[in-house]
C-alpha positions as CSV (number, residue, x, y, z in Angstrom):
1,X,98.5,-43.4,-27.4
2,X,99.0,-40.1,-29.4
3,X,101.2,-41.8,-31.8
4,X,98.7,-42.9,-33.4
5,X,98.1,-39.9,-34.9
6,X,100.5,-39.1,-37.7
7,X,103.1,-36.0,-37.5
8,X,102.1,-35.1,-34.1
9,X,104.4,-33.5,-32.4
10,X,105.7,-33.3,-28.6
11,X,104.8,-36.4,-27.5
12,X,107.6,-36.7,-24.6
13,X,106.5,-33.8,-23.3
14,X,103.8,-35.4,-21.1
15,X,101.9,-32.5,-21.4
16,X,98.1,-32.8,-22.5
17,X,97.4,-33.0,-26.3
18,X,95.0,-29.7,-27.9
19,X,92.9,-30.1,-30.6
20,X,92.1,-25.7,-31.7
21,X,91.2,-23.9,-34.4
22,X,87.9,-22.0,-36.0
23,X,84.6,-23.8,-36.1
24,X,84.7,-23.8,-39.6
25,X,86.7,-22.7,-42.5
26,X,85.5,-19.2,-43.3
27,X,87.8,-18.2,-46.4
28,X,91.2,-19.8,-48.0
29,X,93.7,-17.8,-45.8
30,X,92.0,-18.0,-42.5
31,X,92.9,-21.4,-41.3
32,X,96.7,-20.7,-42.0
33,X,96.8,-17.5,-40.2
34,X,95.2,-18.9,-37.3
35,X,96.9,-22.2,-37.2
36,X,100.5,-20.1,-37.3
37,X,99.7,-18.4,-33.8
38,X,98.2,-21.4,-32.2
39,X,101.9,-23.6,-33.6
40,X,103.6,-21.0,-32.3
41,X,102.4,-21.1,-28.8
42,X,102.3,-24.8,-28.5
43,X,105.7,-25.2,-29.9
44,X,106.9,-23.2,-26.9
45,X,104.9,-24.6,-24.6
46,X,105.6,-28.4,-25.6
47,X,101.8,-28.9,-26.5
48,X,100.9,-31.6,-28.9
49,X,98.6,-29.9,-31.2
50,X,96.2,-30.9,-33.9
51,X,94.6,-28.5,-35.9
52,X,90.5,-28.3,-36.2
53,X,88.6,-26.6,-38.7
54,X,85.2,-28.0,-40.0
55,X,84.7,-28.3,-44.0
56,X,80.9,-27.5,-43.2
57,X,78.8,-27.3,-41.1
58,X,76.1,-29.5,-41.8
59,X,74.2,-28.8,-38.5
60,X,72.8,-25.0,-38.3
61,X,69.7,-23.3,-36.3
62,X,68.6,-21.6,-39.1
63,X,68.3,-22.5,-43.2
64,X,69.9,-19.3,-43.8
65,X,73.0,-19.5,-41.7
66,X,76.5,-20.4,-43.2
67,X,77.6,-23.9,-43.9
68,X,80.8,-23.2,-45.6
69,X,83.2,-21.8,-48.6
70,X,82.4,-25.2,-50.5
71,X,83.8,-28.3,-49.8
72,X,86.9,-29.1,-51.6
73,X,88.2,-25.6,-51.1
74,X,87.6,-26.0,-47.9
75,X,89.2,-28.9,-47.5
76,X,92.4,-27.9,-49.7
77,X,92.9,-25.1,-47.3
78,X,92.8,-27.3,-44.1
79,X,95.3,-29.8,-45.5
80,X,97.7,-26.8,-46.5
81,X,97.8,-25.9,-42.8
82,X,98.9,-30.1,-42.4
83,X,101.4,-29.3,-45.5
84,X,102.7,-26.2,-44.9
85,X,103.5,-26.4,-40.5
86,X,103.7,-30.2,-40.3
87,X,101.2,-31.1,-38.2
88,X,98.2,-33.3,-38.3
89,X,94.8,-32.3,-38.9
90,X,90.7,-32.9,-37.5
91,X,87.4,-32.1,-39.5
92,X,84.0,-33.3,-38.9
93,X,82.2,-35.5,-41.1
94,X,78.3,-36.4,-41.7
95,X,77.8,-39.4,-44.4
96,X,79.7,-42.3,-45.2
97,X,80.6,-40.2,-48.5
98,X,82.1,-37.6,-46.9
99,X,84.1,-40.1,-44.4
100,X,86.1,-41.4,-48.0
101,X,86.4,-37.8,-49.5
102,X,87.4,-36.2,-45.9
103,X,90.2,-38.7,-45.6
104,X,92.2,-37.8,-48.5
105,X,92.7,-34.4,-46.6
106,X,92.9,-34.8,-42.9
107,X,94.6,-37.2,-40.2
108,X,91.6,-37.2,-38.1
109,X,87.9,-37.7,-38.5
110,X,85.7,-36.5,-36.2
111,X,82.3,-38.0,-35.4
112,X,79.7,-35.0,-34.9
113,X,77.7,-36.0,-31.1
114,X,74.5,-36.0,-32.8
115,X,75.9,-38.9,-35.2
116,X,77.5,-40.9,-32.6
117,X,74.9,-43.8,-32.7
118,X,75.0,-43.8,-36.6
119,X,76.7,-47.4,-37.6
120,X,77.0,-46.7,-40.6
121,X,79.1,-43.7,-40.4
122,X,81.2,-45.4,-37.5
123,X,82.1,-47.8,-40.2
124,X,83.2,-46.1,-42.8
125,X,85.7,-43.5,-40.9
126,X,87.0,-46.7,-39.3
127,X,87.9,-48.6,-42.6
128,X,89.7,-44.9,-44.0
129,X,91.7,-46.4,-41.6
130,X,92.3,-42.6,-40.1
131,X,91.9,-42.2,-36.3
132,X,88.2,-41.5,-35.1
133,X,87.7,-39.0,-32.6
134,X,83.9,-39.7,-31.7
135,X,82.5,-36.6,-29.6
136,X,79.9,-38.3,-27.1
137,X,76.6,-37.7,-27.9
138,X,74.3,-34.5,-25.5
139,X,71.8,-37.6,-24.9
140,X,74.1,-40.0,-24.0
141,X,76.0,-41.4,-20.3
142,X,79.8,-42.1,-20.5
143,X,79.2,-45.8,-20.1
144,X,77.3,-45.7,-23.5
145,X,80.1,-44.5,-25.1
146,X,82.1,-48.4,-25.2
147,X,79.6,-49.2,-28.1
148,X,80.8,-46.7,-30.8
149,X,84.0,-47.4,-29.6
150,X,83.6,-51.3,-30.3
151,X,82.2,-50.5,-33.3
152,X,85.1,-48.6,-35.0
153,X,87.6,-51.1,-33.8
154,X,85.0,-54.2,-34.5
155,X,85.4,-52.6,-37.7
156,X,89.0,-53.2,-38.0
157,X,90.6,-49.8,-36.7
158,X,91.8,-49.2,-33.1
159,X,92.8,-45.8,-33.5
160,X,89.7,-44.0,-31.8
161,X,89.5,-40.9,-29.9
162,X,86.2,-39.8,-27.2
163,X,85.6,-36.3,-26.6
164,X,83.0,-35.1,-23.9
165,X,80.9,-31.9,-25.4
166,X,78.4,-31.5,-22.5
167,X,74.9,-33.4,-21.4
168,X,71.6,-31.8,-22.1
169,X,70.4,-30.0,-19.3
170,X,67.0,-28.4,-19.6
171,X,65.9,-27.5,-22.8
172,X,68.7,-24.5,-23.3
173,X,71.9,-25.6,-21.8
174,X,74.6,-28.0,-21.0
175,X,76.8,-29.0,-18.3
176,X,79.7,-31.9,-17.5
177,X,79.4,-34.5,-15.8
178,X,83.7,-34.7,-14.5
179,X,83.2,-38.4,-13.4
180,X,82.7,-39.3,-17.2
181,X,86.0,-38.6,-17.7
182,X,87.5,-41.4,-15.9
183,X,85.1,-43.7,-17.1
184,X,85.2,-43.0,-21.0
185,X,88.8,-43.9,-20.2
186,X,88.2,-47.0,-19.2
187,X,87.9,-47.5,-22.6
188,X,91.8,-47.1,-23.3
189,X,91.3,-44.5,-25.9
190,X,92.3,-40.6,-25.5
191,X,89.4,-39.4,-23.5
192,X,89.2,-35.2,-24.7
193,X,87.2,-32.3,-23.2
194,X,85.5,-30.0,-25.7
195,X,85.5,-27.1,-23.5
196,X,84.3,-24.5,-26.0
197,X,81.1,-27.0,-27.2
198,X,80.4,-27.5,-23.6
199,X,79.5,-23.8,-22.8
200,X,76.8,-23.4,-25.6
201,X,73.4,-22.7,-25.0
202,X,71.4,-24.1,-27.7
203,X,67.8,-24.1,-28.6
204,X,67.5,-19.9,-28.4
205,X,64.2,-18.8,-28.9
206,X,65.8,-16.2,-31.6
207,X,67.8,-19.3,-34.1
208,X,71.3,-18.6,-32.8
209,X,73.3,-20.7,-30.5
210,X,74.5,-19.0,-27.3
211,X,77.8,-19.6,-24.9
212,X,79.2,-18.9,-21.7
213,X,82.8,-18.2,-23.0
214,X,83.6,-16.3,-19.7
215,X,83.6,-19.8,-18.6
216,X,85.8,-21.9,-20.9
217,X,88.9,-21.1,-18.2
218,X,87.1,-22.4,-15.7
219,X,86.0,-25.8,-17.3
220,X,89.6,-26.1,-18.7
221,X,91.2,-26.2,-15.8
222,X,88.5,-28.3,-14.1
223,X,89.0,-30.8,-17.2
224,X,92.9,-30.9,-17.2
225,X,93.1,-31.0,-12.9
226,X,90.5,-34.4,-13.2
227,X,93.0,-35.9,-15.5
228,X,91.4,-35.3,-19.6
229,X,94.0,-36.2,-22.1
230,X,92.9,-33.3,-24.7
231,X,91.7,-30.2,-25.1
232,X,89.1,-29.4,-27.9
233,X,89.0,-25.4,-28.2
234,X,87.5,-23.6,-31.2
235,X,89.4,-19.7,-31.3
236,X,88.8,-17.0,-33.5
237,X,90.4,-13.6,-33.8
238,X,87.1,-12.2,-33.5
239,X,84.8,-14.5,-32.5
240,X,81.6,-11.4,-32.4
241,X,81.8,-11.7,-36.2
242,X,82.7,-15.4,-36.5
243,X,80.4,-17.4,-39.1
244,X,79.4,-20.0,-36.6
245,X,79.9,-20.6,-33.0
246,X,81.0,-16.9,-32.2
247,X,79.0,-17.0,-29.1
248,X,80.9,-19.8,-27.1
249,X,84.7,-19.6,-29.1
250,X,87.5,-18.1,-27.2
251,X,89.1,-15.3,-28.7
252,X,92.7,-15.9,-30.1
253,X,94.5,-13.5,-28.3
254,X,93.5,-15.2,-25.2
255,X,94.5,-18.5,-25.5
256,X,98.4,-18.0,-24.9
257,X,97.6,-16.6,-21.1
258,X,95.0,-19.8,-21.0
259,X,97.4,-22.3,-22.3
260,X,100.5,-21.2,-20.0
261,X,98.0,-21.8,-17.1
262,X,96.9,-25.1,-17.9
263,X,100.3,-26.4,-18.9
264,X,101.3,-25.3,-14.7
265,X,98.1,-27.5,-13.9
266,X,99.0,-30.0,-16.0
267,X,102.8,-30.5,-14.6
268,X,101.3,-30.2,-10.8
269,X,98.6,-33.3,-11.0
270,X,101.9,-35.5,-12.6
């Protein structure tokens, strides 16, 4: 199933497939720098890797807090990252507008969870005829997930993605539900975790989004031993001064130690 996406690489490897970078572009030269460790360590470990960064981020706490560097150059310095290491790329995308102009950039569109439900938007990333990777909406049971499935490949493309990001739980956290997984797979699409996503607290009463990251080994491993396909993890060399998502991104430097770990799960459950 991962050959549908286009330059990814280590596909024999059997290993799972990692979707990782920053939550969103935060200058020209940061996706690049980041992108070159995260390569370098899935090269080595035989991981098929597609790089994330969002464009914008159309979905903030607060009026004041960063969205982005501006669109285009955003987007021009996530497909340098494709250009420049050969591999594919993911960005989120908002309007049926921004499906069309995203595509011109990246390999993969991603469907933000809050959007999941929108038909409209469903539509038009399905007929860029890019693959869909549609993160299950907080409100939403596995089961529901077959209808924005049907309605990207009603729509004429079968090349769609599912990632699990977590189910509401109280008014200020989230929590997975592991039988999901084999049940979104029934699907016959790439069923992903989104580990980092998962371990935010949202709704603060202060405007800022909090995490559990001491916890994102711990959900990883639980994802890969119960069978996931992907990995979504958003890293940052310093995630305490990140732009967005600091509170739940893993730092870079980290991810190496996680990765080798998970790649030892991942060959035992085989």
């Amino acid at each position: 199933m991962l050959t549908m996406i286009p330059g990814i690489q280590h596909t024999d490897s059997r290993n799972f497939f990692l979707l990782a970078g920053p939550c969103v572009v935060e200058n020209e030269d940061m996706p690049l720098e980041i992108a070159l460790k995260i390569k370098a360590i899935t090269d080595r470990l035989e991981i098929p890797y597609v790089f994330k960064a969002s464009y914008r981020k159309a979905n903030r706490s607060k009026l004041s807090s960063f969205t982005g560097i501006g669109d285009i150059k955003a987007l021009e310095a996530i497909q340098n990252v494709g250009r420049t290491l050969g591999i594919p790329t993911v960005t989120d995308i908002h309007t049926e507008e921004e499906a069309f102009m995203a595509a011109q950039y990246v390999d993969v569109l991603q469907i933000p969870a809050f959007l999941c439900r929108q038909t409209e938007l469903l539509v038009a990333a399905a007929k860029t005829g890019k693959v869909v990777n549609i993160k299950k909406g907080q409100f939403l049971s596995p089961e529901a997930m077959k209808f924005a499935v049907e309605k990207v490949k009603e729509a004429g493309n079968p090349k769609v993605m599912i990632t699990e990001r977590g189910t509401t739980f109280g008014y200020t956290d989230l929590m997975v539900d592991f039988r999901g997984i084999p049940v979104m797979q029934q699907n016959k699409v790439p069923v992903i975790l989104d580990v980092t996503h998962s371990l935010q607290q949202p709704n603060q009463s202060e405007g800022v989004t909090g995490g559990r990251p001491d916890l994102i080994e711990t959900l990883a491993k639980a994802g890969i031993a119960v069978g996931v396909d992907g990995l979504f993890i958003e890293t940052h060399p310093n995630p305490a001064v990140a732009k967005s998502d600091g509170a739940n991104m893993l730092r870079l430097d980290l991810l190496e130690d996680l990765m080798e770990k998970l790649t030892k799960i991942r060959r035992a459950i085989l």
